[in-house]
Each structure stands twice: as C-alpha cells, then as structure tokens.
BARO-949986 format. One record per atom (N, C-alpha, C, O, CB): residue in three letters; x, y, z; atom name. Coordinates in steps of 0.02 Angstrom, whole numbers, plus 50000, padded with zeros to 5 digits. Glycine has a CB too. Example, Ala and Ser with C-alpha at 12.3 -4.5 7.8 and 13.67 -1.06 7.14 Angstrom:
! BARO-949986
+-----+-------+-------+-------+----+
:  aa :    px :    py :    pz : at :
+-----+-------+-------+-------+----+
: ALA : 50660 : 49716 : 50390 :  N :
: ALA : 50615 : 49775 : 50390 : CA :
: ALA : 50660 : 49835 : 50390 :  C :
: ALA : 50712 : 49834 : 50423 :  O :
: ALA : 50565 : 49776 : 50452 : CB :
: SER : 50642 : 49888 : 50354 :  N :
: SER : 50684 : 49947 : 50357 : CA :
: SER : 50645 : 50002 : 50394 :  C :
: SER : 50670 : 50057 : 50402 :  O :
: SER : 50704 : 49970 : 50286 : CB :
+-----+-------+-------+-------+----+
! end
This chain:
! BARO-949986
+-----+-------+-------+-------+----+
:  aa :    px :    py :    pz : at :
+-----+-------+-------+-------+----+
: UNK : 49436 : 49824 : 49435 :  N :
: UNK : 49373 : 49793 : 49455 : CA :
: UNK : 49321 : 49847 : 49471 :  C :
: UNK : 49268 : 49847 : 49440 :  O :
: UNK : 49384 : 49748 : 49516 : CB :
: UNK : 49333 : 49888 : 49514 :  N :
: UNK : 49275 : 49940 : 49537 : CA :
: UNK : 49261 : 49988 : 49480 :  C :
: UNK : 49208 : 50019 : 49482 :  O :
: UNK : 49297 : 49987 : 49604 : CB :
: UNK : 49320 : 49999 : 49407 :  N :
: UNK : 49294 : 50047 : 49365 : CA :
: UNK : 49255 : 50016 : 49331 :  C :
: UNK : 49205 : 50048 : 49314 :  O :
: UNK : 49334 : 50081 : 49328 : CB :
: UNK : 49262 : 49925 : 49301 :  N :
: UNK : 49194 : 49889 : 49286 : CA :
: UNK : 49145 : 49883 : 49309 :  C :
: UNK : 49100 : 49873 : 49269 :  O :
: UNK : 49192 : 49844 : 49279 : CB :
: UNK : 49126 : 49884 : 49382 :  N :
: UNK : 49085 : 49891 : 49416 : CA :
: UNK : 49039 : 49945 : 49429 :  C :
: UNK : 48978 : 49946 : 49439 :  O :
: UNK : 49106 : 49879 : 49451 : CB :
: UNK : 49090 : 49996 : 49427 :  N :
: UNK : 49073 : 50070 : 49400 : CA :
: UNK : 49010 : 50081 : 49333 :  C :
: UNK : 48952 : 50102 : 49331 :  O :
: UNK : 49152 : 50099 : 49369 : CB :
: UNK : 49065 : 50049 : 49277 :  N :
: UNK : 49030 : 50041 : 49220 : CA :
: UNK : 48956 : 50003 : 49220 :  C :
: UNK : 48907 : 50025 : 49190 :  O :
: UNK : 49075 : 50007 : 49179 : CB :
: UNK : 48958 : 49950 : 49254 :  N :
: UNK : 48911 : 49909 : 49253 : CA :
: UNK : 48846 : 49910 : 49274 :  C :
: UNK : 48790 : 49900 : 49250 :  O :
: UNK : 48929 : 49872 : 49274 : CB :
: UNK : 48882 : 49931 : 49349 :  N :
: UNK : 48799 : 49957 : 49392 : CA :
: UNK : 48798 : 49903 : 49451 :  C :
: UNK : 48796 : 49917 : 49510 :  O :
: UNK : 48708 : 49947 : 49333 : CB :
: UNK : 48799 : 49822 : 49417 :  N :
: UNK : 48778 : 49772 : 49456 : CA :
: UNK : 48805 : 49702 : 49394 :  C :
: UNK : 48795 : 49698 : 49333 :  O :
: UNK : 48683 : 49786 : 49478 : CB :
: UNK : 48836 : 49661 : 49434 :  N :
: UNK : 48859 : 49601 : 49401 : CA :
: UNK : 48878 : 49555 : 49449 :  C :
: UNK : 48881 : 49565 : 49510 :  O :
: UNK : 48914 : 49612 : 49356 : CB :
: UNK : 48888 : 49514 : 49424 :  N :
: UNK : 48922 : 49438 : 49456 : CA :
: UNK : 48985 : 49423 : 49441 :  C :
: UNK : 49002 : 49438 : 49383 :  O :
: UNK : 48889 : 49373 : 49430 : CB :
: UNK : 49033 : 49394 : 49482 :  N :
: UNK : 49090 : 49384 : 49472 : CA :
: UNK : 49125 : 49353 : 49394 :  C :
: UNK : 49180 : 49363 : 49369 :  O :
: UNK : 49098 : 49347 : 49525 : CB :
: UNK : 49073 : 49317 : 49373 :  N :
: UNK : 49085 : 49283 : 49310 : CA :
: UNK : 49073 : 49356 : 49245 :  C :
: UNK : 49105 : 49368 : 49195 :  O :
: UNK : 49018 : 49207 : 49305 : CB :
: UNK : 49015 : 49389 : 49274 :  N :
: UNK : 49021 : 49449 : 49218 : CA :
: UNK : 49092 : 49524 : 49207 :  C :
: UNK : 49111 : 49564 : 49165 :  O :
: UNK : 48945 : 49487 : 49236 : CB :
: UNK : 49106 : 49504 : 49274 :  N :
: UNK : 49153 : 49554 : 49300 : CA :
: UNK : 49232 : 49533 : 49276 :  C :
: UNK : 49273 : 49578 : 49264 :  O :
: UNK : 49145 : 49556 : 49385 : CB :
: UNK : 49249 : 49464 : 49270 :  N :
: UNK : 49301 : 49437 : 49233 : CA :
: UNK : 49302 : 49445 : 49176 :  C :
: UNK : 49355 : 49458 : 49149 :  O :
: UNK : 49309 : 49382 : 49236 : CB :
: UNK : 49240 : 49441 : 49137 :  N :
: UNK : 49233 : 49446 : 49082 : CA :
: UNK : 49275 : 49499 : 49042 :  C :
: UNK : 49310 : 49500 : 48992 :  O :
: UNK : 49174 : 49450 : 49078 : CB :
: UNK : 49251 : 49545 : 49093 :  N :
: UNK : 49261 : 49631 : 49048 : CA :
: UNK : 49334 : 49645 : 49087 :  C :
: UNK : 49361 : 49698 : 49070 :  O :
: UNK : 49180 : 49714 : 49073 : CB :
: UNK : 49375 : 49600 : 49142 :  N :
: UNK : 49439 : 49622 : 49156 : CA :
: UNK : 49488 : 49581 : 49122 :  C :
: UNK : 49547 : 49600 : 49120 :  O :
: UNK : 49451 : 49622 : 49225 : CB :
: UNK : 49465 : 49514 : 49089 :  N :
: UNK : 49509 : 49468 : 49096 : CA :
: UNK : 49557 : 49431 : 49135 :  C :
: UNK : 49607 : 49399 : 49120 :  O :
: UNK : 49526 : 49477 : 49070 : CB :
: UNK : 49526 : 49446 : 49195 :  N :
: UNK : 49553 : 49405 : 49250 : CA :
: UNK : 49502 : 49334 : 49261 :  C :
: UNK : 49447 : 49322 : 49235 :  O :
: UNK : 49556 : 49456 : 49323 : CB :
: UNK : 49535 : 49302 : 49298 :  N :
: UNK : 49495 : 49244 : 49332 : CA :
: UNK : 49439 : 49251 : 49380 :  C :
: UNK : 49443 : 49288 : 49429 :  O :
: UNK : 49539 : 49209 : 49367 : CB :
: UNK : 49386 : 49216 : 49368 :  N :
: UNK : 49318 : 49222 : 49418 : CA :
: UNK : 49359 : 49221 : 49483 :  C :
: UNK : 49354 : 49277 : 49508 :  O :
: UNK : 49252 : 49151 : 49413 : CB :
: UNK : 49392 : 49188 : 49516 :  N :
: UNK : 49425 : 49186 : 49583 : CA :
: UNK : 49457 : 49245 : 49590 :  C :
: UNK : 49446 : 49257 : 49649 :  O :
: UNK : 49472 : 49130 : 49593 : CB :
: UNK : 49492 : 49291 : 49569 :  N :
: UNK : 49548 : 49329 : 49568 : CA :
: UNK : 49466 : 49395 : 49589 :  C :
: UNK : 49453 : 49437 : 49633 :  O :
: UNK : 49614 : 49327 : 49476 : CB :
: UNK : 49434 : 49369 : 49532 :  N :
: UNK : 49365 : 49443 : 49533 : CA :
: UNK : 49333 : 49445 : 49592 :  C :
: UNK : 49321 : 49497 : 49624 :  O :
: UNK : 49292 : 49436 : 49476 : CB :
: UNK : 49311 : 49366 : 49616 :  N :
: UNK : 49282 : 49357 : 49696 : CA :
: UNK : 49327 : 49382 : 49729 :  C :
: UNK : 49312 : 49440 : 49744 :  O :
: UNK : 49268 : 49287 : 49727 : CB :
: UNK : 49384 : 49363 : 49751 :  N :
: UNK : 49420 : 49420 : 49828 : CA :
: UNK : 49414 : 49481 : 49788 :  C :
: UNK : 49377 : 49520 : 49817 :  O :
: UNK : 49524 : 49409 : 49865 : CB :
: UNK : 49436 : 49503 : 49733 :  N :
: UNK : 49432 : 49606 : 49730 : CA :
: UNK : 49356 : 49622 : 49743 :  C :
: UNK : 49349 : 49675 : 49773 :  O :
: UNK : 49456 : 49652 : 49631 : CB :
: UNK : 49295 : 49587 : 49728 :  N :
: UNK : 49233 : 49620 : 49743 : CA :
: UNK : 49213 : 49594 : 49817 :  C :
: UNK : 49175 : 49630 : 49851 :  O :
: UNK : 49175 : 49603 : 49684 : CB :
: UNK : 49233 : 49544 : 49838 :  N :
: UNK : 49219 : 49510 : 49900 : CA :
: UNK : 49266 : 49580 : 49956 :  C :
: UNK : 49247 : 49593 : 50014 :  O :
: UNK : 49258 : 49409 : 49897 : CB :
: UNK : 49303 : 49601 : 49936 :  N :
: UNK : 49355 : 49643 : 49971 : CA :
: UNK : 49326 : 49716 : 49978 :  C :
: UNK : 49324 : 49753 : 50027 :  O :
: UNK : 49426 : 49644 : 49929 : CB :
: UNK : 49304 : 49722 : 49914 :  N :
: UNK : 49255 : 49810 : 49903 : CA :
: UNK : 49191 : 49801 : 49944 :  C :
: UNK : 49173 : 49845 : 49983 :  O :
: UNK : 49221 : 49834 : 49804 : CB :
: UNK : 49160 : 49747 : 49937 :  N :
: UNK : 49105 : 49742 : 49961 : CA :
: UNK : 49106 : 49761 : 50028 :  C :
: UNK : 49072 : 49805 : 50053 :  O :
: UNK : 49083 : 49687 : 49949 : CB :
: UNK : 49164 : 49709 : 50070 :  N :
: UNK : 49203 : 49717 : 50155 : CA :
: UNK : 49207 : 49795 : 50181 :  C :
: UNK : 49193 : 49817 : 50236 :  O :
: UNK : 49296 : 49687 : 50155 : CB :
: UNK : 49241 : 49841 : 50106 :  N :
: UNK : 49256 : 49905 : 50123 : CA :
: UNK : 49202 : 49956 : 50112 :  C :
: UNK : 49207 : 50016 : 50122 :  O :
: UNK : 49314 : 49923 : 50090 : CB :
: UNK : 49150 : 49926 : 50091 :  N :
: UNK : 49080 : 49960 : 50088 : CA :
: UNK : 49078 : 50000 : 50025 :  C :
: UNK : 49030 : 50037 : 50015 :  O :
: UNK : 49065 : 50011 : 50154 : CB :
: UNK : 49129 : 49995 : 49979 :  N :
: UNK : 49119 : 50014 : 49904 : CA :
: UNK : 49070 : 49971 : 49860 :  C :
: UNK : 49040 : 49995 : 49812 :  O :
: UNK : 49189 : 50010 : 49870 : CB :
: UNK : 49065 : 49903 : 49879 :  N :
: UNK : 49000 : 49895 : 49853 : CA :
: UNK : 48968 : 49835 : 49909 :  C :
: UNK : 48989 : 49799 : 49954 :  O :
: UNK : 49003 : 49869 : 49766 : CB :
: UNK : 48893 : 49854 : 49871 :  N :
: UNK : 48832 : 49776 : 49905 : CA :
: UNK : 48855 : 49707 : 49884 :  C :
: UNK : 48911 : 49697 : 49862 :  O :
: UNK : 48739 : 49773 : 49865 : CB :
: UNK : 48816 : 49666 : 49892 :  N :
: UNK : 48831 : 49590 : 49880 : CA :
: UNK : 48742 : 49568 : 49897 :  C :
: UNK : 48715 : 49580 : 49951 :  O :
: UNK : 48906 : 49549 : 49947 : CB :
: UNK : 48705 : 49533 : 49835 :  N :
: UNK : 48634 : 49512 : 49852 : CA :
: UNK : 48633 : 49448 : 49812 :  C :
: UNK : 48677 : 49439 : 49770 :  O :
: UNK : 48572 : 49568 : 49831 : CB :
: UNK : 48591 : 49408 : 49822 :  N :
: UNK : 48590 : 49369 : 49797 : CA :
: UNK : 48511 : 49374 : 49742 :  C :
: UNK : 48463 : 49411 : 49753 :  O :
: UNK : 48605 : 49322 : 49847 : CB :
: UNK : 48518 : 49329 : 49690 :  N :
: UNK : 48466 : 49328 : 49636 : CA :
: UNK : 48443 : 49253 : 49622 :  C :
: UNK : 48481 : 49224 : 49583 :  O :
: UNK : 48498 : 49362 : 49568 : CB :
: UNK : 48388 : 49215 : 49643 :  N :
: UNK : 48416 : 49154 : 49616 : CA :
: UNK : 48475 : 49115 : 49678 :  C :
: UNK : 48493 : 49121 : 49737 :  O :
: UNK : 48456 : 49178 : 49537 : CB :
: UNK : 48488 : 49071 : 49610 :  N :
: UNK : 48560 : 49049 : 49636 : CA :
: UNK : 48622 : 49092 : 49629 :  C :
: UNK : 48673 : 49075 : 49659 :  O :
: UNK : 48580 : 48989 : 49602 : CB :
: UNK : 48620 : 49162 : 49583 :  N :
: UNK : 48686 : 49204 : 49574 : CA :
: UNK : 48671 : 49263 : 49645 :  C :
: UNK : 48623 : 49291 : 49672 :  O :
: UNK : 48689 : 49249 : 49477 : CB :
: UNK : 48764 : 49259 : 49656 :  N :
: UNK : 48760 : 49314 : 49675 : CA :
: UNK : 48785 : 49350 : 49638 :  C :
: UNK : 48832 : 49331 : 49602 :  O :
: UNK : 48777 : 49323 : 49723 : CB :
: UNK : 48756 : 49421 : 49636 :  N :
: UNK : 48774 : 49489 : 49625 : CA :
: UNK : 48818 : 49537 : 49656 :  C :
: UNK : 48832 : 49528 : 49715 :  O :
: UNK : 48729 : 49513 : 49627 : CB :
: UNK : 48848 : 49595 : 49618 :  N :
: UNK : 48879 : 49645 : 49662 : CA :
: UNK : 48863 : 49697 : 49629 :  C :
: UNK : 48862 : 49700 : 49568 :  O :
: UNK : 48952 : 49643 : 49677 : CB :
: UNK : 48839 : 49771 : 49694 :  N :
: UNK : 48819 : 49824 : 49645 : CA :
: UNK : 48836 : 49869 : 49664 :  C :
: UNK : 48846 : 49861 : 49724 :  O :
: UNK : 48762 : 49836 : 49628 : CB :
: UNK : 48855 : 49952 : 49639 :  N :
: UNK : 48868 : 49977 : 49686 : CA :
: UNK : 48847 : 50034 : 49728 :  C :
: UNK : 48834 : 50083 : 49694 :  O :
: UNK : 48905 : 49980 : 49674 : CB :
: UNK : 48841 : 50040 : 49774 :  N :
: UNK : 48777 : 50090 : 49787 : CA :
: UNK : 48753 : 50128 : 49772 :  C :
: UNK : 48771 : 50130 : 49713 :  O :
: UNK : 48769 : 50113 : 49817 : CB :
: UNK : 48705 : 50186 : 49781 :  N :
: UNK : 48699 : 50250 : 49752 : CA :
: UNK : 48723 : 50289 : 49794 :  C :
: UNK : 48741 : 50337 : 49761 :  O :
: UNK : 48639 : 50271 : 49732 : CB :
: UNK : 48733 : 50298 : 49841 :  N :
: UNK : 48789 : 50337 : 49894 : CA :
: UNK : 48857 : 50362 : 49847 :  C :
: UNK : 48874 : 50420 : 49834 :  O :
: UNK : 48819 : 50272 : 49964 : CB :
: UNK : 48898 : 50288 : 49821 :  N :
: UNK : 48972 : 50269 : 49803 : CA :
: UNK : 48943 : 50319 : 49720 :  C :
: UNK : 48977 : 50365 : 49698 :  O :
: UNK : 49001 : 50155 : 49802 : CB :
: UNK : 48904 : 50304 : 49701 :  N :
: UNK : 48895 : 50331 : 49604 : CA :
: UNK : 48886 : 50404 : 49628 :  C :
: UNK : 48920 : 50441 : 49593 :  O :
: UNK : 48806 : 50294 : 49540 : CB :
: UNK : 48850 : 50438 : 49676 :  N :
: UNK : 48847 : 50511 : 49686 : CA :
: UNK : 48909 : 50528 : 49700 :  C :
: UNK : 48937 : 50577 : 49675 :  O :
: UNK : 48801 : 50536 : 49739 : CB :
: UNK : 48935 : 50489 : 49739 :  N :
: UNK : 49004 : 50521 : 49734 : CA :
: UNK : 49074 : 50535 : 49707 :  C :
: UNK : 49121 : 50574 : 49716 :  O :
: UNK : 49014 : 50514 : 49761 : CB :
: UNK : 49052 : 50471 : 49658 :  N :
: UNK : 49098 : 50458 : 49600 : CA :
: UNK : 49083 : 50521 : 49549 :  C :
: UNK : 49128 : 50561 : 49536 :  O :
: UNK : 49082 : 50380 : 49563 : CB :
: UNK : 49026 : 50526 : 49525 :  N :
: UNK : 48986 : 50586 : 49466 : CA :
: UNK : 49006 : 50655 : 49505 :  C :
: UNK : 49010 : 50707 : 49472 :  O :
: UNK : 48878 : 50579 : 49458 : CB :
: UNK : 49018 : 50654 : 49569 :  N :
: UNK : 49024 : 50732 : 49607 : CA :
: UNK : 49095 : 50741 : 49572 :  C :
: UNK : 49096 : 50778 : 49523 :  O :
: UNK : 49026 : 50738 : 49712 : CB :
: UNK : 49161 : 50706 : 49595 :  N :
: UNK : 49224 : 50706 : 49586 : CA :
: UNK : 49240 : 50715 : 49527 :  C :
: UNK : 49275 : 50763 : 49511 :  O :
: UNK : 49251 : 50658 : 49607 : CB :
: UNK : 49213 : 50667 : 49478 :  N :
: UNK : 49215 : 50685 : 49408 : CA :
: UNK : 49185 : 50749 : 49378 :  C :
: UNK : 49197 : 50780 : 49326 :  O :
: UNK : 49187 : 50634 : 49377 : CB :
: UNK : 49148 : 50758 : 49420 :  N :
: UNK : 49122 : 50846 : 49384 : CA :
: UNK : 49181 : 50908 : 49393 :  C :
: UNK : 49197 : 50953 : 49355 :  O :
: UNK : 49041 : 50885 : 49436 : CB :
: UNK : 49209 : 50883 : 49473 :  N :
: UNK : 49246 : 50939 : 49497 : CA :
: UNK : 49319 : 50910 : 49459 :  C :
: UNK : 49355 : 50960 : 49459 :  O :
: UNK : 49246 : 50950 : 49590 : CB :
: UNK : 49342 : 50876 : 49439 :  N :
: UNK : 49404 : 50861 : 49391 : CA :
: UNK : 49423 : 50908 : 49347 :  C :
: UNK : 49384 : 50930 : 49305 :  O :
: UNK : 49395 : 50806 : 49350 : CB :
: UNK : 49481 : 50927 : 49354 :  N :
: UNK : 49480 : 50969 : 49295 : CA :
: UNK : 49500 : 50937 : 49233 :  C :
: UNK : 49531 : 50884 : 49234 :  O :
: UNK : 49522 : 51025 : 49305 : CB :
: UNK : 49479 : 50976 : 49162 :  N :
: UNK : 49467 : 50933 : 49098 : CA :
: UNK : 49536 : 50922 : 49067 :  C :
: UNK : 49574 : 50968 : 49054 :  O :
: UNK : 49415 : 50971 : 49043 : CB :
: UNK : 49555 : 50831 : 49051 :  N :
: UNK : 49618 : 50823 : 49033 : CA :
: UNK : 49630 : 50775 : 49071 :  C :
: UNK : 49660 : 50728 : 49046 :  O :
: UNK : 49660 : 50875 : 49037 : CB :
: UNK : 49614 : 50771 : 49137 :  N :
: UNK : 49650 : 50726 : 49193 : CA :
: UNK : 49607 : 50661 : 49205 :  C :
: UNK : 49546 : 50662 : 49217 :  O :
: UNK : 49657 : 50770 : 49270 : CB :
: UNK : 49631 : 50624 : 49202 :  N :
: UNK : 49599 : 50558 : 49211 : CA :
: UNK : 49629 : 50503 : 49266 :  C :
: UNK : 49603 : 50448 : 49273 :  O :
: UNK : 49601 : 50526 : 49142 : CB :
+-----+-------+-------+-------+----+
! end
C-alpha cells in the first residue's frame, strides 16, 4: 500500500486497490492505519476522500534511496 502511495503521490482508497488488487476495505484500514502513524494525510475533495503522502515522508524516502547501495532493493 504505501509503495503505491509512494508511486502515486495522492489517491483514494478505490484508486489504491486498483493498483494492489486488494479490496477497497482491506485498502481503507492499511491507509486509514498509515495515516494514524503519520506516514500519510487524509483530506477530503468533494465527496472523495483522499490520501497523500507528505513531503516530509517523500524527502525522506528519496534521502534513503540515494544512500542505498546499488543492487539492493
């Protein structure tokens, strides 16, 4: 969930199933849960809500991945 989220930037539970093949319910508690642990926001648009993930969480994701050494994933 969070490496789609990763990927994404910002989605809704229904877009976030999409790309895991899990169930919209199964996607609400894992982003409803990240969100709790401050890995990501939660806003609303409309009638959708959204989940995105901060720019705090992406600086620090892009830091780690720089310092990785090449091969390791």
């Amino acid at each position: 969930t969070m490496l789609v989220m990763e990927r994404l930037g910002e989605a809704t539970t229904v877009e976030v199933a999409r790309e895991t093949g899990r169930s919209r319910s199964v996607e609400s508690i894992h982003l409803n849960q990240l969100e709790r642990m401050g890995y990501l926001e939660k806003y609303r648009k409309g009638r959708k809500i959204y989940f995105k993930v901060p720019q705090l969480v992406v600086n620090e994701t892009e830091t780690a991945n720089r310092r990785r050494p090449h091969g390791l994933y």
